[in-house]
Structure formats: structure tokens, C-alpha cells
C-alpha positions as CSV (number, residue, x, y, z in Angstrom):
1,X,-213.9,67.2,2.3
2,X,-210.1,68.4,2.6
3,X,-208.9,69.7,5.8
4,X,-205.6,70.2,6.9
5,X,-204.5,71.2,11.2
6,X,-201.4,74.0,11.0
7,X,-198.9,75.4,13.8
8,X,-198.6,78.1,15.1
9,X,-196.1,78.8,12.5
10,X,-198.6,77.9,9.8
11,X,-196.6,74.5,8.6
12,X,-199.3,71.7,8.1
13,X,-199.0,69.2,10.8
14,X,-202.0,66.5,9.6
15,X,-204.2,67.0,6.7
16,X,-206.8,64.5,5.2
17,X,-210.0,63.8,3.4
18,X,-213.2,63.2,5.5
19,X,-216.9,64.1,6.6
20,X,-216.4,67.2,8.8
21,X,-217.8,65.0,11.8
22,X,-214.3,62.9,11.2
23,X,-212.4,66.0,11.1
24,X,-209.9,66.5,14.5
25,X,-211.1,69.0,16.9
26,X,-208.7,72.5,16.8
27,X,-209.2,75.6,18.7
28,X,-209.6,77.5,15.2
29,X,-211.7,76.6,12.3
30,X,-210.9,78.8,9.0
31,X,-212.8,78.2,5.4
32,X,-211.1,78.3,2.9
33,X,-213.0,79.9,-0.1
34,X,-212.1,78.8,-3.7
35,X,-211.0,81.7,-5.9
36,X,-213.3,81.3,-8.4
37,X,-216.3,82.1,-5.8
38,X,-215.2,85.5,-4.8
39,X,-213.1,88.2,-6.1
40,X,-210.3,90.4,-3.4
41,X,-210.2,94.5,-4.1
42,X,-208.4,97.0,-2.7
43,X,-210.4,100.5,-2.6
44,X,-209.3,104.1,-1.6
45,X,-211.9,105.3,0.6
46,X,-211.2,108.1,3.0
47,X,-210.4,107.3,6.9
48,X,-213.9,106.8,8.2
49,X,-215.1,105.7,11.9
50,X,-215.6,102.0,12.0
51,X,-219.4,102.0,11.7
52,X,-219.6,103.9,8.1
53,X,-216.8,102.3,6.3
54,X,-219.4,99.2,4.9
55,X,-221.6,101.4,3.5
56,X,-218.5,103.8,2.1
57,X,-216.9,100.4,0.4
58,X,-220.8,99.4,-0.9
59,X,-220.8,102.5,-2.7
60,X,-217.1,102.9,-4.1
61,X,-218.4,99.3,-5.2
62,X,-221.7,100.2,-6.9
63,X,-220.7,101.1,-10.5
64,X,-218.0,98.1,-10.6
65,X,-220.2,95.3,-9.7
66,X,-222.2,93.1,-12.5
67,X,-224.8,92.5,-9.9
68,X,-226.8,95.0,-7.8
69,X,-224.6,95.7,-4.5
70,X,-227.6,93.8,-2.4
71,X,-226.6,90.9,-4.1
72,X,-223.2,90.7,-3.2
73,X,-221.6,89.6,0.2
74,X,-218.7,91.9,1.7
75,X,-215.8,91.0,4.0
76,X,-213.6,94.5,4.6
77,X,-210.0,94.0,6.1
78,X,-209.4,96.8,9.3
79,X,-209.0,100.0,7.2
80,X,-205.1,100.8,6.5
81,X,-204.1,104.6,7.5
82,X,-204.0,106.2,3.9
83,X,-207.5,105.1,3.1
84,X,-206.5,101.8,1.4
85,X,-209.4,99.2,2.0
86,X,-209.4,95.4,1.2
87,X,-212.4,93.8,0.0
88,X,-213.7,90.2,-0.9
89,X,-216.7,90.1,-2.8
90,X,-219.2,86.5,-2.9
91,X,-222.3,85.8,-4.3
92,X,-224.8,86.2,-2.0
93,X,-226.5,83.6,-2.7
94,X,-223.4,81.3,-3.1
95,X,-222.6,82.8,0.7
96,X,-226.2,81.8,2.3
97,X,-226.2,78.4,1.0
98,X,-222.3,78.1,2.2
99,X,-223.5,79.1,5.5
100,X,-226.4,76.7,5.9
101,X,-224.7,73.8,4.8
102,X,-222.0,74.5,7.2
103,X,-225.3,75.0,10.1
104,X,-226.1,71.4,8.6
105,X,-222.8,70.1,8.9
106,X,-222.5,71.5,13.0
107,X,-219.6,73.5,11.6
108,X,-219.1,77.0,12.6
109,X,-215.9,78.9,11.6
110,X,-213.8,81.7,12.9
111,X,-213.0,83.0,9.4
112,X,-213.2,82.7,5.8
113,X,-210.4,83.3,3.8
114,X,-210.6,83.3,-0.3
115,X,-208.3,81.1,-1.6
116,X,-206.7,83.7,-4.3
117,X,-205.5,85.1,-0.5
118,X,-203.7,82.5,0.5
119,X,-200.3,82.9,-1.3
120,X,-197.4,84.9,0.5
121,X,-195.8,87.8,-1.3
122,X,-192.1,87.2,-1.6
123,X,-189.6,89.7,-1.7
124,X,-188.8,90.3,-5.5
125,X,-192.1,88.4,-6.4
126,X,-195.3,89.9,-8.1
127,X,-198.9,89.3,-8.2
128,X,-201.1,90.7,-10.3
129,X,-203.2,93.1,-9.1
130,X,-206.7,95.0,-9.8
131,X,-207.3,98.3,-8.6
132,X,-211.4,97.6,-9.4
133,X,-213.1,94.7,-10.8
134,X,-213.5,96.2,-13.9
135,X,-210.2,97.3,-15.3
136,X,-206.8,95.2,-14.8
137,X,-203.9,96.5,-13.3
């Protein structure tokens, strides 16, 4: 497997191919999730305490899923101010069996991040966008 060790910057400082038990020890281990596993939405949804803002994304969600909501996996960024919410969708399925074979590995991980996530927005740059999973733009 691919792993790469970054400063506290973010520039890569020593990457490699090898069996996570070869892999160098780091304070911080993030996954990195490729794009084609998951999808990244951003929702309106309005201000909500912490504890009801899962359930509030699940149902904005509902009708835009292929798959009945149970079967998807949720990861929600903190809620911004004017309601906007950012969501990564997985499999749930695909996110169990991720989880145990990292438990079989002896990996654990601070974070997953979805690969499509991973690319900086530059000043005069664009990146396409959807505003639900079912419609484009």
C-alpha cells in the first residue's frame, strides 16, 4: 500500500509502497478515500444544536440517495453559520469492510478524507460543484 509522512506545512517528506506494518510511525494517521467510493455534498440545513444536525442532513439526503439512507455512511463537516453543511457519503458496506480490514491490519486512523477533497481551490480556479447528488451544478 502507498503512504506518504507530510509537514506541518503539508509538503511530503518520505512516501513509499509497503505493508502497513512497514509503514513509519507518525503522530497522525489519515485515510485517504478514493473518489470513486464516496461522493462530497454541500446541504442548506438550518443552524441546529450539534446533536440533531445527523439526523437533519439524513433527511435533506433521503430523496437524493439511490440507496435507502441506512445504507449509506455519513461524515458531516462542523456546520458553517448560514446553514451550509458538507457531506461525504460511503457505502456502508464498502465503510464496514474498510474498517475491519484496517482492525486486521492494527491500523487505526484519526481521519478519513475522500480523495475528490484533497485538491486546494486556487484563487481564479474552479471546481465543479453539485448542489445534491442528483442534479449538476
Amino acid at each position: 500500500m502507498a503512504w506518504a509522512v507530510f509537514d506541518a506545512a503539508g509538503r511530503v517528506v518520505r512516501n513509499g509502497r509497503s505493508p502497513p506494518s512497514a509503514w513509519p510511525s507518525a503522530p497522525r494517521r489519515e485515510a485517504v478515500i478514493a473518489a470513486h467510493h464516496g461522493r462530497l455534498v454541500t446541504l442548506t440545513v438550518p443552524p441546529l444544536p450539534p446533536g440533531r444536525v445527523e439526523a437533519a442532513a439524513r433527511f435533506a439526503l433521503e430523496d437524493q440517495l439511490a440507496d435507502a439512507p441506512e445504507e449509506s455512511h455519513i461524515a458531516l463537516e462542523p456546520q458553517r453559520g448560514a446553514g451550509g453543511l458538507r457531506v461525504a457519503i460511503v457505502a456502508r458496506t464498502w465503510m464496514s469492510a474498510f474498517v475491519s480490514a484496517s482492525r486486521r491490519c492494527g491500523l487505526s486512523w484519526d481521519r478519513g478524507i475522500l480523495e475528490s477533497d484533497l485538491a486546494p481551490a486556487t484563487a481564479g480556479s474552479w471546481r465543479w460543484c453539485a448542489p445534491s447528488i442528483a442534479q449538476s451544478g
